[in-house]
VEXDREN-2710 file (C-alpha; in Angstrom, 1 decimal):
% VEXDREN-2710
k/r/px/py/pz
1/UNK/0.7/16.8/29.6
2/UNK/-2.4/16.4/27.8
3/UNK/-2.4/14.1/25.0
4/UNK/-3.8/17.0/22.2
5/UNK/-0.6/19.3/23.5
6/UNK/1.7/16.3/23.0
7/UNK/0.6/15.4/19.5
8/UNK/0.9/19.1/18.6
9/UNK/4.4/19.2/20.6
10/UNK/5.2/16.3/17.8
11/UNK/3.8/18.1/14.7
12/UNK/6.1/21.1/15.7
13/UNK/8.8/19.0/15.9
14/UNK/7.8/17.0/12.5
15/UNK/7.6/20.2/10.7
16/UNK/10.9/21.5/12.2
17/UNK/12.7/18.9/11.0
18/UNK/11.1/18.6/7.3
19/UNK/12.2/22.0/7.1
20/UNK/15.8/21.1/8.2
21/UNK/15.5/18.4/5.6
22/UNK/14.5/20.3/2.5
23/UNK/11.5/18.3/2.1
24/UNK/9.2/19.5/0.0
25/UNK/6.6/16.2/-0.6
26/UNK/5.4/14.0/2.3
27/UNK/3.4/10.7/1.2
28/UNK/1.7/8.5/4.1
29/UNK/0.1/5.5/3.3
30/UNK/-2.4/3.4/4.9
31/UNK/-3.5/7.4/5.8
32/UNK/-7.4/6.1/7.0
33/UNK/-5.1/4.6/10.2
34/UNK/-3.7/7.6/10.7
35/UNK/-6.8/10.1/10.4
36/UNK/-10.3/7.5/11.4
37/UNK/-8.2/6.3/14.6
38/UNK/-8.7/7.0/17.8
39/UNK/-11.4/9.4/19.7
40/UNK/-13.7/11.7/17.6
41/UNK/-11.4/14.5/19.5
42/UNK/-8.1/12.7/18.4
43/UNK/-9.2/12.4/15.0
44/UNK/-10.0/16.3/15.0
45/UNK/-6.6/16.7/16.4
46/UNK/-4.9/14.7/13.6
47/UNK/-7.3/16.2/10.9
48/UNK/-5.6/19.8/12.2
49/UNK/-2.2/18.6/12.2
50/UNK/-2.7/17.5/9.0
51/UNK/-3.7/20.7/7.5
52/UNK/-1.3/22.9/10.1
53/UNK/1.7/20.9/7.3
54/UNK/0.0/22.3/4.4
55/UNK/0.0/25.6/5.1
56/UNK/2.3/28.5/6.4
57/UNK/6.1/28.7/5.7
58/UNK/7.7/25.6/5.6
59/UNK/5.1/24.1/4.2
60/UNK/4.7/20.5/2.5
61/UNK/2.7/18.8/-0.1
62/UNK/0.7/15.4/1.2
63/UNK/0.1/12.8/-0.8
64/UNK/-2.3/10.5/1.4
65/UNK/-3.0/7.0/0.1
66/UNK/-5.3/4.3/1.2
67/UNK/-8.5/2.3/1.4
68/UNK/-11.9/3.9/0.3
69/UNK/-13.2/4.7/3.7
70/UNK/-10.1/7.5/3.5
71/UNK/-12.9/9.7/0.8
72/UNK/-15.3/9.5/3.6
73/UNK/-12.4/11.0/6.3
74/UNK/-11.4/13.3/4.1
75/UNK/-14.3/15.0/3.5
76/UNK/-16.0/15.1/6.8
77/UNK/-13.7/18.3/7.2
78/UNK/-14.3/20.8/4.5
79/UNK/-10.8/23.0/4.3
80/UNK/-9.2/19.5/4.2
81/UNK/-10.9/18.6/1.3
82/UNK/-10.5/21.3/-0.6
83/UNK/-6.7/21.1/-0.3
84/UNK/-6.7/17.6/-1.6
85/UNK/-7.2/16.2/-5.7
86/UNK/-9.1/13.2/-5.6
87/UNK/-7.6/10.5/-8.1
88/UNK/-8.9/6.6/-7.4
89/UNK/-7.1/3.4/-8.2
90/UNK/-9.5/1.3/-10.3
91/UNK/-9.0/-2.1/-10.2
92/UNK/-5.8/-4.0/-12.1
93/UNK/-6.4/-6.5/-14.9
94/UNK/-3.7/-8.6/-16.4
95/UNK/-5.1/-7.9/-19.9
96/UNK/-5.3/-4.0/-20.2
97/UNK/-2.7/-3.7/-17.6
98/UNK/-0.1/-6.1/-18.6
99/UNK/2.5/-3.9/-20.5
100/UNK/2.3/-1.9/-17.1
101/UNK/2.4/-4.2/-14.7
102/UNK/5.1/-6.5/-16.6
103/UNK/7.4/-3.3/-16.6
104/UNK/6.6/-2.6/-12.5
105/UNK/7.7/-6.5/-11.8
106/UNK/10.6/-6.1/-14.3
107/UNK/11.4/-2.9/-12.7
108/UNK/11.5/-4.0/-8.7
109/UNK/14.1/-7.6/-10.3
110/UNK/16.4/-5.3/-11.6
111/UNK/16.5/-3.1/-8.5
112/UNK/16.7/-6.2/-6.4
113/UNK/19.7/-7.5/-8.8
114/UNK/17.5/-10.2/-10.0
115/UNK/16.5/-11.8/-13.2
116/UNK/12.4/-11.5/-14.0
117/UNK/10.3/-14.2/-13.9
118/UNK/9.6/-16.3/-17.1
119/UNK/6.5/-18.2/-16.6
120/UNK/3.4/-17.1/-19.2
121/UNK/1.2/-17.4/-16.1
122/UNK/2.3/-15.4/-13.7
123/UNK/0.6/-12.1/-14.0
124/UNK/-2.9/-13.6/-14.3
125/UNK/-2.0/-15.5/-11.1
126/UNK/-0.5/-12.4/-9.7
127/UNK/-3.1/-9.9/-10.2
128/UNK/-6.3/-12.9/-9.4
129/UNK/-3.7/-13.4/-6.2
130/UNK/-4.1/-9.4/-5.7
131/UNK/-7.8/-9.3/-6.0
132/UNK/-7.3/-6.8/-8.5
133/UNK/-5.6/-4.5/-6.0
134/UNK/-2.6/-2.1/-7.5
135/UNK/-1.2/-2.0/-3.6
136/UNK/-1.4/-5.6/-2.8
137/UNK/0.4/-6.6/-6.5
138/UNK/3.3/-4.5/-5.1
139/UNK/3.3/-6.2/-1.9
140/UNK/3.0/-9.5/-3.5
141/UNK/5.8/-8.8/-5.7
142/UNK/7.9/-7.0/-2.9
143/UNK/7.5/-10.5/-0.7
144/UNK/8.4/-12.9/-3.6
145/UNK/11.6/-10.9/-4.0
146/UNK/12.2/-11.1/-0.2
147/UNK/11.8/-14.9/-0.4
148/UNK/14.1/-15.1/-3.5
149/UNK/17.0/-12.9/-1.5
150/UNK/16.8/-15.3/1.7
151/UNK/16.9/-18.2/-0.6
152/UNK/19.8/-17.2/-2.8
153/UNK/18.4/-17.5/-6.3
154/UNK/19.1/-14.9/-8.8
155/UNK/15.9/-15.6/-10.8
156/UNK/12.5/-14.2/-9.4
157/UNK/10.5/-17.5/-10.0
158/UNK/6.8/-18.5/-9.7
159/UNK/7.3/-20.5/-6.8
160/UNK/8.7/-17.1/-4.9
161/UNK/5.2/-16.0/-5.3
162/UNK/3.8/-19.0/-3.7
163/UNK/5.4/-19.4/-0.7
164/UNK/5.7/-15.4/-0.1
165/UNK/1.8/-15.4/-0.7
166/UNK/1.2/-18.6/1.3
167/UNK/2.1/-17.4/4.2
168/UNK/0.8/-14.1/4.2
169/UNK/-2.6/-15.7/3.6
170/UNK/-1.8/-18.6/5.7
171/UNK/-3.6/-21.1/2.9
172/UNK/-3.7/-24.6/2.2
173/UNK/-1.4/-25.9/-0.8
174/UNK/-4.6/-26.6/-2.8
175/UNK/-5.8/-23.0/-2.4
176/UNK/-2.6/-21.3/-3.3
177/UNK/-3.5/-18.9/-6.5
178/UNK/0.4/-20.0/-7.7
179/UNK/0.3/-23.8/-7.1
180/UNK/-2.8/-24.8/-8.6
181/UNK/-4.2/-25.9/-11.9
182/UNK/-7.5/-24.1/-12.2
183/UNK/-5.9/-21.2/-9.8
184/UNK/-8.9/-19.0/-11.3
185/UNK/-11.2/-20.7/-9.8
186/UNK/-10.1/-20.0/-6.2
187/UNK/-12.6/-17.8/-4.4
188/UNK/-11.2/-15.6/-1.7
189/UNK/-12.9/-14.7/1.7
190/UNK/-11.5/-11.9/4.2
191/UNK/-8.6/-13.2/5.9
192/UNK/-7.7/-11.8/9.4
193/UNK/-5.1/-8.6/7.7
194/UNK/-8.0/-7.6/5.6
195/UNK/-10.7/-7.4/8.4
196/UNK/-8.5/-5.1/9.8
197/UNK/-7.1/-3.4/7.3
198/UNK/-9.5/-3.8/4.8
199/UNK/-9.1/-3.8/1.0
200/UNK/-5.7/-2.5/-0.7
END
């Protein structure tokens, strides 16, 4: 069995059972995996897949999220990129944002059963921490609680944030955004997840 018949064998499959399912809305992130990978023939195969779900009955709306090179992917096949509204993430600030972003962190406590954090720092540390990244704050956020849970504590504190974010960058305590005095001073280079992934 060729691999293009078995990826199509699986899309048939994927679409029977999103039908069985009602679903009406698929999102996939971290999409540029999913359509640059591969062979220029495997990426053609997953480009047609891709549109085979969007149309004919039974079909589903995509929501496809990801880095920037997805723009470039998405376009290098015409009826795909007509089928898709463009809408870019600009880059969080703690300042404009903060309303915003204080209601997403106050939001993902309460669904964790935990009380938000306090300290008048946190978001500028949190966002600097992100690189400005709307994806990675949610991470961030999403790993503090994690760290809070395993510990216990039913208060989402700053030093959550440091050790969740500590070990995902695998830092030094001196460089850690959320241990530091002059935290905005930290400068950030690519760490092994973002030369592969890239930026969030």
């Amino acid at each position: 069995m060729s691999w293009a018949k078995s990826e199509q064998e699986i899309a048939k499959i994927l679409r029977h059972r999103l039908q069985l399912r009602g679903v009406m809305i698929v999102w996939i992130d971290e999409a540029h995996d999913l359509i640059g990978g591969g062979t220029p023939h495997k990426v053609q195969m997953t480009v047609k897949s891709t549109k085979n779900l969007m149309q004919g009955a039974g079909a589903v709306g995509l929501i496809l999220s990801g880095i920037d090179t997805l723009w470039t992917l998405i376009g290098s096949d015409e009826q795909l990129n007509r089928r898709f509204s463009k809408m870019p993430l600009g880059a969080i600030s703690a300042v404009p944002d903060q309303k915003m972003l204080n209601q997403i962190v106050r939001t993902l406590c309460k669904e964790a059963g935990m009380t938000a954090p306090v300290s008048h720092d946190l978001l500028e540390r949190l966002v600097h921490a992100s690189r400005g990244r709307f994806g990675r704050f949610i991470e961030y956020t999403l790993a503090a609680l994690e760290v809070a849970a395993f510990a216990g504590d039913a208060e989402l504190r700053i030093q959550h944030f440091a050790e969740a974010w500590g070990q995902r960058e695998g830092c030094e305590l001196s460089q850690n955004v959320f241990l530091v005095k002059n935290w905005g001073q930290i400068a950030f280079g690519q760490n092994s997840a973002d030369k592969q992934k890239g930026a969030r």
